[in-house]
N, C-alpha and C positions, 0 to 999 in steps of 0.2 A: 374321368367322371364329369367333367367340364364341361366333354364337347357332347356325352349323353345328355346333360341336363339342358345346352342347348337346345339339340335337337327336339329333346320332351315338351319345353317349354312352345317352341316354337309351331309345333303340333298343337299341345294344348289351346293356343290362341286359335287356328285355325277352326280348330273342331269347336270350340266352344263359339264362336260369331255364328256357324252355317248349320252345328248338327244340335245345340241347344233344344231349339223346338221341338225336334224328333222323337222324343222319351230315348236317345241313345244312351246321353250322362247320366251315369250312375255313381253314388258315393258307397265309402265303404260303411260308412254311418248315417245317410240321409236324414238329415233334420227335413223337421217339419214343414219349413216353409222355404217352400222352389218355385221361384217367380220369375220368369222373362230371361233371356239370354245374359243380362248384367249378372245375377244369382249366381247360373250356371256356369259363367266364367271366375266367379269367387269361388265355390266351390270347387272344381278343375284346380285351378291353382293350390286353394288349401290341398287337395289329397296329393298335387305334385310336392308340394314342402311338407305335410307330413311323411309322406311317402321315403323322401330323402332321406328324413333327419331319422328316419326311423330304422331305412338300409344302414345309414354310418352307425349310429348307437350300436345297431348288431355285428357290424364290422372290428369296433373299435373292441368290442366285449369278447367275441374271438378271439382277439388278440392278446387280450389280458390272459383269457382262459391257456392259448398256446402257450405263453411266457409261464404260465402257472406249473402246467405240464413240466416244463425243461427246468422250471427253478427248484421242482421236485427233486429233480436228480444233480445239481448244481450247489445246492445248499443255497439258505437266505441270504448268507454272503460272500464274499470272494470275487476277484475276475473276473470268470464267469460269469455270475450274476450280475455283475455291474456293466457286461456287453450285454444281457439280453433284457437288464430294464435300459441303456441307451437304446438299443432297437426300438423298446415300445414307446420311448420317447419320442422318437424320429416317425412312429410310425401316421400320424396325422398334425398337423399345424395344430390343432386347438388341445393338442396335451401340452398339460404343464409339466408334470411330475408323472415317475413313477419308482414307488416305495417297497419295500418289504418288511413285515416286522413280526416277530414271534410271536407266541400264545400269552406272552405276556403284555402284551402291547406295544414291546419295544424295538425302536427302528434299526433294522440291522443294516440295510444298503438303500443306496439312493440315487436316484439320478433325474436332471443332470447336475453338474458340481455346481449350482446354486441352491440344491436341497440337501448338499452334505452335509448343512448345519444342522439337521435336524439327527445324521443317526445318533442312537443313543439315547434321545428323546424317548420318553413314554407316551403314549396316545391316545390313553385309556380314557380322556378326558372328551373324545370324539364319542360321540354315540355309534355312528357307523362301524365304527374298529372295537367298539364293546360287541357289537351286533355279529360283526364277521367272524369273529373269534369266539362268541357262543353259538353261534348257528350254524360254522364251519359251509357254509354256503355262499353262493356266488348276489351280490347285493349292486345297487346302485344307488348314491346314498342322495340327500336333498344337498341346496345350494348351502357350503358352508368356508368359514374364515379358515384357512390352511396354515401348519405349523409353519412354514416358512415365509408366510406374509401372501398375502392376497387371498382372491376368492376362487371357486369352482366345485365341480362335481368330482364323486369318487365314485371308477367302478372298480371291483373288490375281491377277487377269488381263491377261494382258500389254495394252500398249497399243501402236499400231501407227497411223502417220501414213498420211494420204491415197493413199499414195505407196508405201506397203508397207512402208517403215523403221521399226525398232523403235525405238519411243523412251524404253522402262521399262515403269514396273506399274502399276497402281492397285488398291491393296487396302486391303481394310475390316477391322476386330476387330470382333468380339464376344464377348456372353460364352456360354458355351453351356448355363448354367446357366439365365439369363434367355429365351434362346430354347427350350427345353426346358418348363420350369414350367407356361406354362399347360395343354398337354394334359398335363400329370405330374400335375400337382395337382387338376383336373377328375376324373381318372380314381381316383385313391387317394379322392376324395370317392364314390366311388358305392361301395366295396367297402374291407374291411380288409385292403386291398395297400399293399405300397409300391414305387417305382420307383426305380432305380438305373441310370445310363450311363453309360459307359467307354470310354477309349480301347480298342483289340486288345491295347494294351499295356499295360492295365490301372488310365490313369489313368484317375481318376474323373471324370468331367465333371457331372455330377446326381446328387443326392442329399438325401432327406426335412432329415438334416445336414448347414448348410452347411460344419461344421467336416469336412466328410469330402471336400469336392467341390477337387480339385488334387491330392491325395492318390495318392501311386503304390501300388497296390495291395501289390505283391511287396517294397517299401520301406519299408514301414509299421507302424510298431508295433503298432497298433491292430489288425492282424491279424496279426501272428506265432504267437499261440496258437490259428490256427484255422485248422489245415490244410486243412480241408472248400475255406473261403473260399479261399486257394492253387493249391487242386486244380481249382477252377473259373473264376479267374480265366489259367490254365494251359491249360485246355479252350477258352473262349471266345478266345482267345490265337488260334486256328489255324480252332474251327470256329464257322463262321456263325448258328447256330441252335442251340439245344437245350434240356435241360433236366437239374435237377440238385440234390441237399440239399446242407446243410451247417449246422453250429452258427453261431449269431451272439447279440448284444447284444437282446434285445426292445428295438423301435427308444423311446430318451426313458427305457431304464431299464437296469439293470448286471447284468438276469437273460439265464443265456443260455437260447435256446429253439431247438430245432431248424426250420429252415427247406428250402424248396422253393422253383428260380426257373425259370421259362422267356426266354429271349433269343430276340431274334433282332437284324436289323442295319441300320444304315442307312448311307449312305455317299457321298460327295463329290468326285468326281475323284482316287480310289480312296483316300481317305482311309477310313477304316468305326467306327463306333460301335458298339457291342453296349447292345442296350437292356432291360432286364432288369423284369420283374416278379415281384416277392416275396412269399411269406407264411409265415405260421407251419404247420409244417405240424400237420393233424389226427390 
């Protein structure tokens, strides 16, 4: 995936310095405002990191769904089941965990043996595992505090016996910071952009600052004196795409500078990310 995302990125510069002009670049959500080769090379880039983070999410949710399939026939716990959630632990860097737990909410297996403390735990006190367990459908849930300490995302898929009978969930964490990073940080290396992803509802999920990333945007100090920031995370709130200035921090220093971003979205069994690219504006 590495040496694709190279080579994309490496394209994408090219095309975007010579064919800009053209009317060749095209977004998958074109905001309203496409000015001059700089634009076009922020946009390029956005739809290569949304692009990514959009492939992995759907990779990673396969993967839940496969394990869901085999834990069908495996039972919630046992051996077995505890070699095919280490699989899906192993199966990308940015998982933490992955669980299973009955119609009752409660954790029957776990992996790896830093979340054995949890089986036996109930979880009903998650919204996401009230959700999956009444909806018997496959979920991705918002940034939340995890029974075994720390943070991250859940994705969620019911599990279902030979037979048709529900027998619970099997869901994985991660963090969405670490699944994010590598197209974020590829991309910020070719141009003086930086990335930024968020919940709709403003939490932060990625950011250049890891002191920024859990961060509820509308609850946060750190932006209270900069309405611009508010007014846009307000906007992105409802619309899928766009673009948009605002005052901030020059990123590593206490000067403010005014700035310019284009978003757009990516999304998970209607869970949705807004993925933003920044810069100073000229």
């Amino acid at each position: 995936m590495t040496r694709i995302c190279s080579t994309l990125f490496i394209l994408i510069t090219v095309l975007a310095l010579f064919l800009a002009g053209t009317g060749c670049l095209q977004e998958k959500h074109p905001p309203a405002v496409q000015e001059g080769p700089r634009h076009a090379l922020m946009q390029r880039l956005l739809g290569a990191v949304a692009g990514s983070t959009q492939d992995t999410l759907d990779t990673l949710d396969l993967a839940v769904s496969g394990s869901a399939g085999e834990i069908g026939s495996s039972g919630l716990f046992g051996p077995a089941t505890d070699a095919i959630l280490a699989d899906l632990v192993s199966f990308h860097p940015a998982v933490i965990s992955a669980i299973t737990y009955d119609t009752n909410g409660t954790v029957r297996a776990a992996e790896p043996a830093s979340a054995k403390v949890i089986v036996g735990q109930s979880l009903l006190d998650q919204v996401q595992v009230r959700q999956s367990i009444s909806t018997r459908k496959p979920l991705m849930s918002g940034y939340f505090t995890l029974a075994q300490g720390g943070e991250g995302v859940a994705i969620a898929h019911p599990v279902f016996s030979r037979d048709g009978e529900f027998l619970g969930v099997v869901s994985t964490t991660f963090s969405p910071r670490a699944l994010i990073a590598p197209a974020a940080d590829e991309a910020m290396a070719y141009a003086p952009f930086i990335f930024n992803v968020a919940q709709a509802d403003g939490r932060i999920l990625f950011h250049p600052d890891p002191a920024l990333v859990g961060k509820p945007t509308f609850n946060e100090t750190t932006f209270a004196r900069f309405p611009g920031i508010l007014d846009l995370a307000r906007r992105y709130s409802t619309e899928p795409s766009g673009y948009a200035t605002f005052s901030f921090y020059r990123t590593g220093t206490d000067m403010v500078v005014e700035k310019e971003t284009f978003w757009d979205t990516v999304s998970l069994h209607g869970t949705e990310w807004r993925v933003m690219v920044i810069a100073e504006r000229e």
